[in-house]
C-alpha positions as CSV (number, residue, x, y, z in Angstrom):
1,X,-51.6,174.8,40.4
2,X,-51.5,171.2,39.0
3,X,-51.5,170.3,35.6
4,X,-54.0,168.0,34.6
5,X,-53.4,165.1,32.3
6,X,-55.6,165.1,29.2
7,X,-56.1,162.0,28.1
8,X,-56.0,161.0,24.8
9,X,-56.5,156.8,22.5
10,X,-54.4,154.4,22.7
11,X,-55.4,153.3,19.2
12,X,-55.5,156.6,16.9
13,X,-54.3,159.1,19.8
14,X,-57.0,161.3,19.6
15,X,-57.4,163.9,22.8
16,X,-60.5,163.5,25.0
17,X,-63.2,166.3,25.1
18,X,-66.5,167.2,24.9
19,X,-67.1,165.5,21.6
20,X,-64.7,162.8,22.0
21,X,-65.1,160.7,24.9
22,X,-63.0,158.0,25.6
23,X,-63.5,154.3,27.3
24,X,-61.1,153.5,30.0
25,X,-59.1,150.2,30.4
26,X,-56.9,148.9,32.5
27,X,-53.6,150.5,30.6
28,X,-55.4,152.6,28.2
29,X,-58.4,154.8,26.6
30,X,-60.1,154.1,23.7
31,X,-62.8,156.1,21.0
32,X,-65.8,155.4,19.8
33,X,-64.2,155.4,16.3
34,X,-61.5,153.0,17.2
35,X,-64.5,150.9,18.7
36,X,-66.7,150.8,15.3
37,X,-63.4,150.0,13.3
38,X,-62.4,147.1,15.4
39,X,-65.6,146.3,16.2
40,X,-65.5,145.7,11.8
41,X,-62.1,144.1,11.9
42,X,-63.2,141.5,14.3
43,X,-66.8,140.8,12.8
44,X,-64.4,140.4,9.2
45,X,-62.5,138.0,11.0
46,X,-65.7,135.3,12.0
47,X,-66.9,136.0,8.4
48,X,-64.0,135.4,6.9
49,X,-63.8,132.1,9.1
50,X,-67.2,131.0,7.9
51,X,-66.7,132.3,4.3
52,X,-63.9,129.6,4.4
53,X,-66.2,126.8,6.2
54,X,-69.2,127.5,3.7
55,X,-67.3,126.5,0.5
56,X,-63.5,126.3,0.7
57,X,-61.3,127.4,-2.4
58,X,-63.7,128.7,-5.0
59,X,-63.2,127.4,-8.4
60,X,-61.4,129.6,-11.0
61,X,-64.2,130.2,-14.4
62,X,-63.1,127.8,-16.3
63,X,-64.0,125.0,-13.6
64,X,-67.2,126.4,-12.8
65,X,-68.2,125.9,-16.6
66,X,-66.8,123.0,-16.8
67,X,-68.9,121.5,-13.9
68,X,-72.0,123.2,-15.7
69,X,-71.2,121.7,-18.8
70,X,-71.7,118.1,-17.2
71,X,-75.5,119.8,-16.5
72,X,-76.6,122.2,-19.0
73,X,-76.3,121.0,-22.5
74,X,-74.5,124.4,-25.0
75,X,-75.6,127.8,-23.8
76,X,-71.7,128.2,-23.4
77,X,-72.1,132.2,-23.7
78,X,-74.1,132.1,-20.6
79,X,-72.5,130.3,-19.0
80,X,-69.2,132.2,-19.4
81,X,-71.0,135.3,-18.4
82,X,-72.2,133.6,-15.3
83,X,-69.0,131.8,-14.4
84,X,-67.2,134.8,-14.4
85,X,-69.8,137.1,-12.7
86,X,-69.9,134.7,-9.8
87,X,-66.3,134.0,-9.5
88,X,-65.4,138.0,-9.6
89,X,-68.6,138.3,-6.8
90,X,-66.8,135.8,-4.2
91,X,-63.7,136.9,-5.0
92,X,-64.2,140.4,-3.6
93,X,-66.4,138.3,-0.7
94,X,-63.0,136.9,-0.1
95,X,-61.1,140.4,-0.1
96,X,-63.4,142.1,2.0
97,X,-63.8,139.8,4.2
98,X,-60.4,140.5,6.6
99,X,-57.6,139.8,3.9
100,X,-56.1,143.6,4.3
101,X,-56.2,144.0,8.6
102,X,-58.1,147.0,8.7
103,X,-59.5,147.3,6.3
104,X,-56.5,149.5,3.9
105,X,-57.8,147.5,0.8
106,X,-61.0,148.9,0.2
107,X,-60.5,152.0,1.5
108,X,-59.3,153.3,-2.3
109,X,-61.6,150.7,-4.1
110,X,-64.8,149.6,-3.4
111,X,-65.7,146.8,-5.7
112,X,-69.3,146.6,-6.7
113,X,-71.7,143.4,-7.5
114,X,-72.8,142.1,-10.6
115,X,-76.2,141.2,-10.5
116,X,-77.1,138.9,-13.8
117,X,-80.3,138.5,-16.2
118,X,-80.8,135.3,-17.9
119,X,-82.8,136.0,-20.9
120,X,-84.0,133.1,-23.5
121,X,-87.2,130.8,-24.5
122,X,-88.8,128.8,-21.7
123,X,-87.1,125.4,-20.9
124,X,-83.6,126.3,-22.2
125,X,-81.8,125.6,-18.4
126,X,-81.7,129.0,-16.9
127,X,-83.1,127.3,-13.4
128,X,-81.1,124.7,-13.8
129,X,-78.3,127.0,-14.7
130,X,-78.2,129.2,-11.3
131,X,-79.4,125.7,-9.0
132,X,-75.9,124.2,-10.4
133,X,-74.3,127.4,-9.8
134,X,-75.4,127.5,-6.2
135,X,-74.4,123.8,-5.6
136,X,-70.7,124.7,-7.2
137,X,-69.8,127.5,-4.7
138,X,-71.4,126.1,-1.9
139,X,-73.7,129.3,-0.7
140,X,-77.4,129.2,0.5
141,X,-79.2,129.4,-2.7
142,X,-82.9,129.9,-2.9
143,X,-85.5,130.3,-5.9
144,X,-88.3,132.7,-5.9
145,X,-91.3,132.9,-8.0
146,X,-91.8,136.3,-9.3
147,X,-95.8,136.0,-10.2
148,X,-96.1,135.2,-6.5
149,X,-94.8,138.5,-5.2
150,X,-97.3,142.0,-4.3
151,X,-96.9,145.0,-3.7
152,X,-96.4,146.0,-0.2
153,X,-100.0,146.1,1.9
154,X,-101.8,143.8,-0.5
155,X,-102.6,140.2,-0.6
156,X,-99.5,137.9,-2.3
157,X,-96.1,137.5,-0.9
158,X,-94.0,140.8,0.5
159,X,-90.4,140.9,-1.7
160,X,-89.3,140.4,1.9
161,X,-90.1,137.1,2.1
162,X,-87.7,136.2,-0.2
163,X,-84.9,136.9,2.4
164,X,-86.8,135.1,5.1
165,X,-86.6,131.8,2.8
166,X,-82.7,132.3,2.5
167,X,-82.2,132.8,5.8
168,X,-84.7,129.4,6.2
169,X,-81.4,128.1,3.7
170,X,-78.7,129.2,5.6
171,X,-80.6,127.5,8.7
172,X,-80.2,130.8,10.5
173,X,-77.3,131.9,10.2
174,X,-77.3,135.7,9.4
175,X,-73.5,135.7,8.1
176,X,-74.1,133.3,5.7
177,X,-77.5,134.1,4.4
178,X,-75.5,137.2,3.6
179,X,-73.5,136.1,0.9
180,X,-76.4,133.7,-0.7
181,X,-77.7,133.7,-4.0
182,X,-80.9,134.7,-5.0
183,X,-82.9,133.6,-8.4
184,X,-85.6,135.3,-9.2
185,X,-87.7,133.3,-11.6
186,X,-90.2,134.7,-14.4
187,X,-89.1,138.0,-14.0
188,X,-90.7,139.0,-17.3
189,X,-94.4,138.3,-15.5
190,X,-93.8,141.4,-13.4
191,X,-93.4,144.1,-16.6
192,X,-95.7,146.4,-16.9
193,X,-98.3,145.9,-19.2
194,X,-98.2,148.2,-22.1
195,X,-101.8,148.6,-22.6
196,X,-101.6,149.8,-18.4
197,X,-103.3,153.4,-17.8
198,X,-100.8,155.9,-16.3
199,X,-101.3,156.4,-12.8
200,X,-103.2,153.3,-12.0
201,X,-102.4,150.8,-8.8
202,X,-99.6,147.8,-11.1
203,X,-99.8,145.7,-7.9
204,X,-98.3,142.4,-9.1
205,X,-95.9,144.3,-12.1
206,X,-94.4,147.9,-11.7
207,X,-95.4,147.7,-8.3
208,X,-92.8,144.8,-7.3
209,X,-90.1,145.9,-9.4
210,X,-90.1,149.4,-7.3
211,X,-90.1,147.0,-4.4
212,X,-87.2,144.8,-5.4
213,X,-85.1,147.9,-6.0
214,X,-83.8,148.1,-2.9
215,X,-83.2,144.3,-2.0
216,X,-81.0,144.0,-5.2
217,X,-79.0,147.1,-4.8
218,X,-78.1,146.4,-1.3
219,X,-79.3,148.1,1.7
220,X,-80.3,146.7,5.5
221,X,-83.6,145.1,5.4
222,X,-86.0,145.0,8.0
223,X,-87.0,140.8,7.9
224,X,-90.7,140.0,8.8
225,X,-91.2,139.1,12.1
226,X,-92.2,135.1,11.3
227,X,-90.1,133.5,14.3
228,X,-86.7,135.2,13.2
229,X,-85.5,137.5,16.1
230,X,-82.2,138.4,17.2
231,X,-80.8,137.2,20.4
232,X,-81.7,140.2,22.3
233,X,-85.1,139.7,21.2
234,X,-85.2,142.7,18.4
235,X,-86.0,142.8,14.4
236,X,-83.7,140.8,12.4
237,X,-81.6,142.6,10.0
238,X,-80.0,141.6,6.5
239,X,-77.7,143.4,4.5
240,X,-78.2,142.7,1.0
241,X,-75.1,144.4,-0.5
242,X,-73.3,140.9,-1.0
243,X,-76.4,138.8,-2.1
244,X,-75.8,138.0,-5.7
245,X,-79.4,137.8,-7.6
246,X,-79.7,136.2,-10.6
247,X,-83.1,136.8,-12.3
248,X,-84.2,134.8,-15.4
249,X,-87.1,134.8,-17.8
250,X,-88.2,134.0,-21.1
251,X,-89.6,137.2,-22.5
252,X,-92.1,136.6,-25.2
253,X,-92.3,139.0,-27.9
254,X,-89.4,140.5,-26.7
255,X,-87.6,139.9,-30.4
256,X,-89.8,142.5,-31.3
257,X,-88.4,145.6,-30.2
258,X,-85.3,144.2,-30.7
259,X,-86.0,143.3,-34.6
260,X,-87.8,147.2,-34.9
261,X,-84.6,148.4,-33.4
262,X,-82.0,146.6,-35.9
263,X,-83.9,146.2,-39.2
264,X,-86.1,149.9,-39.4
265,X,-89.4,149.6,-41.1
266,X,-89.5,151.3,-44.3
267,X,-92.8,153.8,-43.7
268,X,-92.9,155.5,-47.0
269,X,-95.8,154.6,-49.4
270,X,-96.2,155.0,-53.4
271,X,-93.6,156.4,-55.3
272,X,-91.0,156.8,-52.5
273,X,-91.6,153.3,-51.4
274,X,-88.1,151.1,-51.7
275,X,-88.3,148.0,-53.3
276,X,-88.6,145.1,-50.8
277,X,-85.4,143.2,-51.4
278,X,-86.6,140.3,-49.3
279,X,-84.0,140.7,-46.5
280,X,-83.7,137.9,-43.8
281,X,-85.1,138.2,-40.6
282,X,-82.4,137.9,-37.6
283,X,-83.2,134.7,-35.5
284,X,-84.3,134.6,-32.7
285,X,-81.1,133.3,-30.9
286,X,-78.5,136.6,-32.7
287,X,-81.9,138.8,-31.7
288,X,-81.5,137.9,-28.1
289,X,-77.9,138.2,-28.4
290,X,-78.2,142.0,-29.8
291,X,-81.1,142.9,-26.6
292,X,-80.0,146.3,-25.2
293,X,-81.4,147.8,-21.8
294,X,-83.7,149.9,-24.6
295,X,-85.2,146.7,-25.6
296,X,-86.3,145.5,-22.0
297,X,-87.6,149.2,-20.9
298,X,-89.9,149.2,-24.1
299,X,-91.1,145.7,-22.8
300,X,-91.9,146.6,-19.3
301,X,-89.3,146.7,-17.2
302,X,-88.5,150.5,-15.5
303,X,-85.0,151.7,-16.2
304,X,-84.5,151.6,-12.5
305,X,-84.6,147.8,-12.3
306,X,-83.0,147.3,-15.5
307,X,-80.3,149.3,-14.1
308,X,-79.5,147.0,-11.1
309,X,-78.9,143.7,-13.2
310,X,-75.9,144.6,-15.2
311,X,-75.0,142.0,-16.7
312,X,-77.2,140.3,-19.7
313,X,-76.8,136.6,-20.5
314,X,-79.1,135.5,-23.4
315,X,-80.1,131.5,-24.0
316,X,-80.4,130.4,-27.3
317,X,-83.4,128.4,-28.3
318,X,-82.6,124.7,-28.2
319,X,-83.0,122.3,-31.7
320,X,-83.4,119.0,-32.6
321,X,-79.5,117.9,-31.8
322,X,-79.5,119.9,-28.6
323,X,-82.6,118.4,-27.4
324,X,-81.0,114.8,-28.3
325,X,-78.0,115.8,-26.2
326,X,-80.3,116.9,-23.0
327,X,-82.2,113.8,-23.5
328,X,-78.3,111.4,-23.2
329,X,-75.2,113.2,-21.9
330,X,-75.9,115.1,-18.8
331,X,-75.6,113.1,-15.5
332,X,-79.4,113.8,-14.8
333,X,-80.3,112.9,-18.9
334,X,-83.8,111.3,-19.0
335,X,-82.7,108.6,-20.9
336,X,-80.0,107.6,-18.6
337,X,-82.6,107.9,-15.9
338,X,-85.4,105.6,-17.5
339,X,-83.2,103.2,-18.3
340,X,-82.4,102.8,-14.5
341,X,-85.6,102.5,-13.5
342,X,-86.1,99.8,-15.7
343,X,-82.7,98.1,-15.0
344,X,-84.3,98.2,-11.3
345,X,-86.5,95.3,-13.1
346,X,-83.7,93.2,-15.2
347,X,-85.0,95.0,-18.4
348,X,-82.7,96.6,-20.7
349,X,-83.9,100.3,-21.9
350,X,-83.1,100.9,-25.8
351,X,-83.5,103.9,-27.8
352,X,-83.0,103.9,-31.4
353,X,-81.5,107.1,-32.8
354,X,-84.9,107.9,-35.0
355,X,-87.0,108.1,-31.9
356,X,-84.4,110.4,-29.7
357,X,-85.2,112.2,-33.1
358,X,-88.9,112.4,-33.1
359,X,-88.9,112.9,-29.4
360,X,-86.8,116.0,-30.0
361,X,-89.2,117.3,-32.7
362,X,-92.3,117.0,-30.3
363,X,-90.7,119.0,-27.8
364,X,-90.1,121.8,-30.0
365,X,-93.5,121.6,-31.7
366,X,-94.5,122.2,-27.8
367,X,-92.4,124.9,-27.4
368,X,-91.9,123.8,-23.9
369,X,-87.8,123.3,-24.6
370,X,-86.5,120.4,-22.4
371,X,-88.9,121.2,-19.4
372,X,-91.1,119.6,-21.7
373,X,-89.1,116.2,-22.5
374,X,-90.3,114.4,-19.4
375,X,-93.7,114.5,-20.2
376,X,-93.0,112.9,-23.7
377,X,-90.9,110.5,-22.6
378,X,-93.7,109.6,-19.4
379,X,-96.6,109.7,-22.0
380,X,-94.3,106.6,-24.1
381,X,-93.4,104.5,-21.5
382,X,-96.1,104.7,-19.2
383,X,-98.2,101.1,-20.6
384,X,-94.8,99.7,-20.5
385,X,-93.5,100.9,-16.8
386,X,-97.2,100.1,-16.0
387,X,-96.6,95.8,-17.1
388,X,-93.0,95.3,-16.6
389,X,-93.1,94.8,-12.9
390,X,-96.0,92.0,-13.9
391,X,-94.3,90.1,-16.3
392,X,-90.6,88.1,-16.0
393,X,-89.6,87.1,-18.9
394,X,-88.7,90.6,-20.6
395,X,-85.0,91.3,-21.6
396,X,-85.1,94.4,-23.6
397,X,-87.9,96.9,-24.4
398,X,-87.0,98.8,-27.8
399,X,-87.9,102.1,-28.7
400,X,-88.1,103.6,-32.6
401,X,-90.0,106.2,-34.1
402,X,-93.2,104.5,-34.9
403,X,-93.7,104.2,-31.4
404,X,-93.4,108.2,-30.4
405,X,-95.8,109.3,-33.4
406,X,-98.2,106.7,-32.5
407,X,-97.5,104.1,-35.0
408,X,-96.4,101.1,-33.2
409,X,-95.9,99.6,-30.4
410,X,-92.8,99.1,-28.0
411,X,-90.4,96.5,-29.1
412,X,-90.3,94.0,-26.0
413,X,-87.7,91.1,-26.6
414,X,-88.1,88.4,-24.1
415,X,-85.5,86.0,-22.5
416,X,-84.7,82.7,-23.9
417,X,-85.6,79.7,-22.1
418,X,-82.1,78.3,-20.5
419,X,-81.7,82.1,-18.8
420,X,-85.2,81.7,-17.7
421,X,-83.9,78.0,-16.5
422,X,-80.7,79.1,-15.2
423,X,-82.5,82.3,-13.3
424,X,-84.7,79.8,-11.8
425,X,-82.6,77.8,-10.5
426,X,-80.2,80.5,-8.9
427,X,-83.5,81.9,-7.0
């Protein structure tokens, strides 16, 4: 009687049976566990490949805040926090992605992301802050609105969507879409209201942050069907495990708990009542500074969610010299852009130091931060931008302070005749 073979992988040199069958080859056999772990190896090898197309070398902290520096004006704790969040994220991108053959690194450590919260008062750059981010590592990068998203089954946008839009980014390419960042802006307009009854429907609050659990932790998400299919015609996929979200919002009243929480009211009365010594409140920028994951829960975000954005980067408010710096150093400051768009005329833009001043003062009276610049700066220059292209015999338009509180009226110094002769001639 004949002895028969049994035939066992080439690869790990397991024996065929009932439970293990093999795949024949020319010279060979192979398992179906050989076949999911090069079927891994290979897939880490294109991602890899594109990793390195999508953004090259990835900048080391220290460069990534210095390239935010030339955008956002101070908020240098945030920006530390975020520089080194993001570089450790793509860092481990680049690890995982094929580095160790088959995988040997991470099979004793698995590295986990970072997701980040911005917190601080509306119109201190936390937009700007994870846009410039974006640009710097050179991901797909997409901002979502928060207020905009429902609840599952109700009228608003699914938190789905959001990963439609990223894959819109990453022009569809699955792969990279993967490795994108997500912002997710005015996150503090989905907490649950205080005042809201136990057991009721939150739809737009409570309701989207049970929704948005899963996207941030990381899991395969079923996309909507809205023209993205895979090649063989199927549901699209995304893993979400290497999307880095950043969420950001300015949390008003959020001091609150956090000044209950350091400086305890004193709730005895009469006799046992302790003198009021007149202690100093915090400010608002060491309150934000001091938030704890107790502080957010009592404002309405569920433990859960809090849970899933690790790492807390506060904004401090901005004053008077900050504003002034927004309004002139950064490559995209107003002033520098104004006085392009009068240079576009022959007019030379000046702004006297008092006015930057009282331009800085009306924002903060606003309370709109820098967003809120602009629509100073538009409301002063607007008779001005509105003539100029009329008239050619203005050289300089000066700005001082009587002129942003109303006061006055803009400065405009006009050429003297032998430039008007000499411009005449050359045209």
């Amino acid at each position: 009687m004949s002895h028969k073979e049994i035939k066992h992988c080439s690869f790990c040199g397991i024996d065929q049976s009932v439970s293990v069958p093999l795949i024949a080859g020319a010279d060979g056999y192979i398992c179906g566990a050989c076949v999911l772990l090069a079927h891994q190896v290979v897939t880490n090898w294109s991602r890899k490949k594109e990793l390195a197309q999508m953004q090259g070398d990835l900048p080391k902290p220290a460069k990534i805040k210095a390239h935010l520096d030339q955008y956002v004006i101070g908020q240098h704790l945030a920006k530390e926090i975020l520089a080194v969040a993001v570089y450790n994220h793509y860092k481990r991108l680049k690890h995982e992605s094929g580095d160790a053959g088959l995988g040997e690194f991470d099979k004793d450590v698995e590295i986990g992301k970072s997701n980040i919260l911005l917190i601080g008062p509306s119109g201190t750059g936390k937009t700007l802050l994870a846009s410039t981010l974006a640009k710097i590592v050179g991901v797909p990068f997409v901002v979502a609105d928060a207020t905009t998203l429902t609840q599952a089954g109700y009228v608003g946008d699914d938190v789905e969507n959001i990963l439609v839009r990223l894959l819109d980014v990453a022009e569809g390419n699955i792969a990279n879409a993967e490795w994108g960042i997500v912002y997710l802006d005015e996150i503090d307009k989905i907490a649950r209201s205080p005042e809201q009854q136990t057991g009721t429907r939150d739809v737009s609050g409570e309701g989207v942050q049970q929704a948005l659990l899963r996207l941030v932790e990381g899991s395969h998400v079923k996309l909507p069907a809205k023209g993205h299919r895979n090649k063989d015609g199927g549901d699209t996929l995304m893993d979400t495990r290497n999307i880095l979200f950043i969420a950001g919002g300015s949390f008003p009243g959020l001091e609150k708990y956090v000044e209950k929480r350091l400086v305890p009211t004193n709730s005895a009365i009469g006799f046992h009542a302790a003198v009021d010594q007149g202690t100093e409140k915090p400010s608002l920028e060491d309150m934000l500074n001091a938030t704890q994951p107790s502080d957010l829960r009592k404002f309405g975000l569920i433990p859960e969610f809090i849970g899933r954005f690790p790492v807390l980067a506060p904004l401090e408010p901005l004053d008077v010299d900050a504003l002034i710096q927004v309004l002139t150093e950064p490559k995209n400051a107003l002033v520098k852009q104004y006085q392009q768009l009068f240079a576009y005329e022959g007019v030379e833009l000046m702004f006297e130091q008092d006015a930057l001043v009282e331009i800085a003062k009306k924002a903060i009276e606003r309370e709109t931060g820098a967003r809120g610049l602009r629509s100073i700066m538009e409301q002063i220059l607007r008779k001005t931008m509105f003539d100029i292209p009329s008239v050619d015999d203005v050289e300089q338009c000066v700005i001082d302070a009587d002129v942003v509180n109303g006061a006055g009226d803009i400065r405009l110094i006009k050429k003297d005749d032998d430039k008007r002769r000499q411009q005449a001639g050359q045209s």
